[in-house]
N, CA, C and O atoms as a GROMACS GRO file, in nm:
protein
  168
    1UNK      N    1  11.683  12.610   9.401
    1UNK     CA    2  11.700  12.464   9.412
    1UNK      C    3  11.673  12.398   9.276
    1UNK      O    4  11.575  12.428   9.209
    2UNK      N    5  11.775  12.297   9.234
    2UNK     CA    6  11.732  12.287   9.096
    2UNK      C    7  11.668  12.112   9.104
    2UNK      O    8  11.701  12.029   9.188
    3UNK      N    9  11.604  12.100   9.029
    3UNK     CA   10  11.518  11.969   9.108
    3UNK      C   11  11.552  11.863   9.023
    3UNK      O   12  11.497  11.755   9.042
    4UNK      N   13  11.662  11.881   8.899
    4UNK     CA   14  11.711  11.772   8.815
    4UNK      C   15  11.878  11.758   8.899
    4UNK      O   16  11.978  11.720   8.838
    5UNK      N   17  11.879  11.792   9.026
    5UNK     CA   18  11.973  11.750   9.099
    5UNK      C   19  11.976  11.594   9.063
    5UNK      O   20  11.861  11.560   9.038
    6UNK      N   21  12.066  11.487   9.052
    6UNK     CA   22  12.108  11.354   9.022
    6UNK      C   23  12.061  11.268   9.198
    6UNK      O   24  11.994  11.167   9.222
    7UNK      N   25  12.131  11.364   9.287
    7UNK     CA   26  12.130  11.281   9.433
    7UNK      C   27  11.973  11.296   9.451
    7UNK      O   28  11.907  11.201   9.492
    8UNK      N   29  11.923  11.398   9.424
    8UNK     CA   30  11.794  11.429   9.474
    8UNK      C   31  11.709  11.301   9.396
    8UNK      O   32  11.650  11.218   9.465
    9UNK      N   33  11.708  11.296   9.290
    9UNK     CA   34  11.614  11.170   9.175
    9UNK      C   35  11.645  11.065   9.197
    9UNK      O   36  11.566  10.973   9.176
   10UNK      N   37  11.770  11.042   9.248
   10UNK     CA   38  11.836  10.907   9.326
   10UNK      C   39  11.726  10.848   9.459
   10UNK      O   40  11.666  10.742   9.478
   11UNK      N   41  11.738  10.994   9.546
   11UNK     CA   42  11.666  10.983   9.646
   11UNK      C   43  11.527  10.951   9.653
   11UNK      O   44  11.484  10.869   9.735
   12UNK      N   45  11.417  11.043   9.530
   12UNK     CA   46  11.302  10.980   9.519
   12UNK      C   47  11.278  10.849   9.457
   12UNK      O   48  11.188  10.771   9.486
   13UNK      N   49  11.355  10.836   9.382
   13UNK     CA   50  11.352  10.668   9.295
   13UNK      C   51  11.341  10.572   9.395
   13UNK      O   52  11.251  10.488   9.396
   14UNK      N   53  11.497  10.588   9.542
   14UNK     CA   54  11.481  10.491   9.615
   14UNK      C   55  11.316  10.474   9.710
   14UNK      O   56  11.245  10.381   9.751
   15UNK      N   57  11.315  10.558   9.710
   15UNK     CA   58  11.189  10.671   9.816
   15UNK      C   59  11.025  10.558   9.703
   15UNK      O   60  10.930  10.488   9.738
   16UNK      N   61  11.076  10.600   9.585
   16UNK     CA   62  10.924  10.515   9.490
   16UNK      C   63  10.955  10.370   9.487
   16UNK      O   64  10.855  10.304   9.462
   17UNK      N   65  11.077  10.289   9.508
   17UNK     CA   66  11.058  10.161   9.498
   17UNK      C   67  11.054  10.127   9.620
   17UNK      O   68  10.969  10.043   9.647
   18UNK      N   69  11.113  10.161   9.696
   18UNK     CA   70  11.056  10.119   9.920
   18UNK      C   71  10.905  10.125   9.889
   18UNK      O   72  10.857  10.018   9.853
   19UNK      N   73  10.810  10.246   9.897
   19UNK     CA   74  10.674  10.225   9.870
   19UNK      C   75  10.638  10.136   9.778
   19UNK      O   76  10.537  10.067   9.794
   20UNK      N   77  10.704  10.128   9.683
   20UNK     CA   78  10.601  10.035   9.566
   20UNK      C   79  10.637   9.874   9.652
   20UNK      O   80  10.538   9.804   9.670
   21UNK      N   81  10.757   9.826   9.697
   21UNK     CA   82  10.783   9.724   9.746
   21UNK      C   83  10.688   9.722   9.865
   21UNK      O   84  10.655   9.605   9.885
   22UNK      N   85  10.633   9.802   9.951
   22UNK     CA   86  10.638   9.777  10.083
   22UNK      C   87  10.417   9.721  10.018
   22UNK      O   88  10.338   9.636  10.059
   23UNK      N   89  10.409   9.833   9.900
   23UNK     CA   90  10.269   9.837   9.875
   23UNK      C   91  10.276   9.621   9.833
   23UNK      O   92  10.204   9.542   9.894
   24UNK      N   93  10.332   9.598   9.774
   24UNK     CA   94  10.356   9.481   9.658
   24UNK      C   95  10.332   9.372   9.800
   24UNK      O   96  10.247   9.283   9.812
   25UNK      N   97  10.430   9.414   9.892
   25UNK     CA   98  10.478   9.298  10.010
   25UNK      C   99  10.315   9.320  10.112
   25UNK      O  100  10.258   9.220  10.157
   26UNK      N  101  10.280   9.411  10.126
   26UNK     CA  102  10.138   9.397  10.240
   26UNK      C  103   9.990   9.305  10.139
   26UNK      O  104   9.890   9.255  10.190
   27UNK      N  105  10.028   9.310   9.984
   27UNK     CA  106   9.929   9.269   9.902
   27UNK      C  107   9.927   9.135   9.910
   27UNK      O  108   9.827   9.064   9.919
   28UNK      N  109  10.093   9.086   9.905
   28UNK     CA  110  10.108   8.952   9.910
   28UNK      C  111  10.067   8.904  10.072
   28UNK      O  112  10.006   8.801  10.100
   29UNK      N  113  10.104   8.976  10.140
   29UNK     CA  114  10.030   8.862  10.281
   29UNK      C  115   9.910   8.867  10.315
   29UNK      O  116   9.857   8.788  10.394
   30UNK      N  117   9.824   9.017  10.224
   30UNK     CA  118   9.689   9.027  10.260
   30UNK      C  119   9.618   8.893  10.164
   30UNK      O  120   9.521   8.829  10.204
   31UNK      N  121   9.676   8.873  10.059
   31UNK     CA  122   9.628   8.771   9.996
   31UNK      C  123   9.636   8.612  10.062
   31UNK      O  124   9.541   8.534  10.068
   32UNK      N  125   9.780   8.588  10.113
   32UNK     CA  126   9.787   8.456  10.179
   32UNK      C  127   9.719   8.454  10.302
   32UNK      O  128   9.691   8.342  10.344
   33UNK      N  129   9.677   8.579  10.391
   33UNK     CA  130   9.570   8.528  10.507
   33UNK      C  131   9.465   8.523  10.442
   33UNK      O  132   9.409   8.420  10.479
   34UNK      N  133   9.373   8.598  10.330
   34UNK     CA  134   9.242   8.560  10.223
   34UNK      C  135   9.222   8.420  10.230
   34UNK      O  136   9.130   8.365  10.290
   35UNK      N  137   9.364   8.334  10.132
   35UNK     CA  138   9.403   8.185  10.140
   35UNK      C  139   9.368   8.107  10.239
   35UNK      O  140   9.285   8.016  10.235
   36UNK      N  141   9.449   8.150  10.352
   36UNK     CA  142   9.406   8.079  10.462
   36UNK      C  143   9.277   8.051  10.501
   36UNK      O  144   9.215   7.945  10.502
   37UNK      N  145   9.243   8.177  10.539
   37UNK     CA  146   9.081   8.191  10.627
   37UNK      C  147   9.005   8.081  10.492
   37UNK      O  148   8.928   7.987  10.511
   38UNK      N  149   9.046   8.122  10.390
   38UNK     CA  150   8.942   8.036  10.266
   38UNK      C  151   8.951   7.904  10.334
   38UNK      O  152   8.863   7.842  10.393
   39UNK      N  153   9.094   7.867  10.311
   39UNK     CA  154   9.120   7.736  10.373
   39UNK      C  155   9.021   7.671  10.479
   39UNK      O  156   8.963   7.565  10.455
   40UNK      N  157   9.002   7.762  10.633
   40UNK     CA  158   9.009   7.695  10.758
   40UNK      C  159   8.851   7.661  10.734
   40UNK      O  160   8.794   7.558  10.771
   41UNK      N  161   8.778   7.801  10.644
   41UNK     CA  162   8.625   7.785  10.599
   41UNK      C  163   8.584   7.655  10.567
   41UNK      O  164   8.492   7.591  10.620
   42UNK      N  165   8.679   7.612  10.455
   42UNK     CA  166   8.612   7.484  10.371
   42UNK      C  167   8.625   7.372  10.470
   42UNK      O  168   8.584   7.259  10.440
   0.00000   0.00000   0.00000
């Protein structure tokens, strides 16, 4: 199996930006409920 296959590096690239997006997108709403709750506190 040769692992500088093109489809295959295609496949992990898409495979590393879904995770990096999905990591990026749970940060951003963990931060806006932080916001909130700060909010309902004050």
């Amino acid at each position: 199996m040769d692992i500088t296959n093109p489809a295959v590096t295609d496949g992990v690239n898409l495979f590393v930006n879904i995770v990096i997006f999905l990591v990026a997108f749970g940060a951003a709403l963990s931060l806006v409920d932080m916001r909130k709750e700060s909010q309902k506190k004050d």
